[in-house]
N, C-alpha and C positions, 0 to 999 in steps of 0.2 A: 478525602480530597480526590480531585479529579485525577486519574494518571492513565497512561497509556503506556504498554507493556508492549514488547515488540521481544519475536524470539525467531529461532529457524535459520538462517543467516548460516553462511560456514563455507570450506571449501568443495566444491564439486569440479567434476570433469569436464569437461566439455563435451554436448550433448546430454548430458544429465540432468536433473530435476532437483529442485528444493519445495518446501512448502514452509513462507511464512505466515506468522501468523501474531494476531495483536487485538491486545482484549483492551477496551476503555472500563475502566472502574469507575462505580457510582457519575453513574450518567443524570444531568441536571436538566435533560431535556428527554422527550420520547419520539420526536421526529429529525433524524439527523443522519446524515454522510458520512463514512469510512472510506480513507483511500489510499493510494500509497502513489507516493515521489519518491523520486534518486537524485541522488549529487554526487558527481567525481570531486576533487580534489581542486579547487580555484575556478568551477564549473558552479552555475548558477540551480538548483534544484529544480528537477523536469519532473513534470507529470506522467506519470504509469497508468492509473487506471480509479476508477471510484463505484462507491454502488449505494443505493437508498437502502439506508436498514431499514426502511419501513415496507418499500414498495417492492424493491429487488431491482430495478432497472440499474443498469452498469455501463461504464462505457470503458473506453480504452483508447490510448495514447498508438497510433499508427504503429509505430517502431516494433509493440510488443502483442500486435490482434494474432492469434493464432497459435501464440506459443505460451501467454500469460493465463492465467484466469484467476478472477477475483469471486469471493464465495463467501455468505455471512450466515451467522448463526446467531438471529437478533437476540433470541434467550438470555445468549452469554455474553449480550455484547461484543462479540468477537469477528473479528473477519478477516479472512487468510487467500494469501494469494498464491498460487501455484503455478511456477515457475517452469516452465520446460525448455526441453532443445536451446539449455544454456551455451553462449560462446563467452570468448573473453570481452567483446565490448558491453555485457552486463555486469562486469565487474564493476561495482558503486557501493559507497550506503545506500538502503535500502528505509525509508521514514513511512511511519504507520502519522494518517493524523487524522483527525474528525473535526463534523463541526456542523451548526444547526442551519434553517434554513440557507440551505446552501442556494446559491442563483442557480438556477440551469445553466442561462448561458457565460457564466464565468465560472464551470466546478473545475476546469484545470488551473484555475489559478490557485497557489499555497494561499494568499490572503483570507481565502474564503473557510478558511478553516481555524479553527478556536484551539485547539490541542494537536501536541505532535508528542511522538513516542521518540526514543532516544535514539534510533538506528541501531540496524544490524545490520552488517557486513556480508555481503555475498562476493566470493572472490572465483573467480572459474578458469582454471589453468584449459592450457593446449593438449 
């Protein structure tokens, strides 16, 4: 069956780095988007960042250009995001999702995605 696996997740310092990361299994498609949203707690899920497994092209949600980077390894189907120069307003779950022809101009929307991984937790003290 289809699943998406999500790990990395945990506490850090602030200023400090994580690297998640999230592998879709047996994939029913060979041209598709990997990408990751956060959600706080009664907060609506925002977009972070996405990238073409096929093509490589990535983009990225304002809040996180320069500190985030998203990075795939079509082989494994897997694609990890690397988190830097953490503070505490990145503290959120953290959702791996994918999904096939994605739109261009609607990939920050969650709709456009067909799978989501179960979240992991990045908490970032002071």
């Amino acid at each position: 069956q289809v699943q998406l696996v999500e790990s990395g997740g945990g506490l850090v310092q602030a200023g400090g780095s994580l690297r998640l990361s999230c592998t879709l299994s047996r994939p029913t498609f060979s041209n598709y988007a990997m990408g990751w949203f956060r959600q706080a707690p009664g907060k609506e899920r925002g977009f972070v960042t996405t990238i073409s497994m096929s093509f490589g092209s990535a983009y990225y949600a304002d809040s996180v250009k320069g500190r985030f980077t998203i990075s795939r390894d079509s082989a494994k189907n897997t694609v990890y995001l690397h988190v830097n120069g953490l503070n505490p307003v990145d503290t959120l779950v953290y959702y791996c999702a994918a999904g096939d022809l994605v739109t261009p101009s609607a990939l920050s929307s969650g709709d456009e995605y067909d799978y989501w991984g179960q979240g992991t937790q990045v908490t970032v003290s002071a």
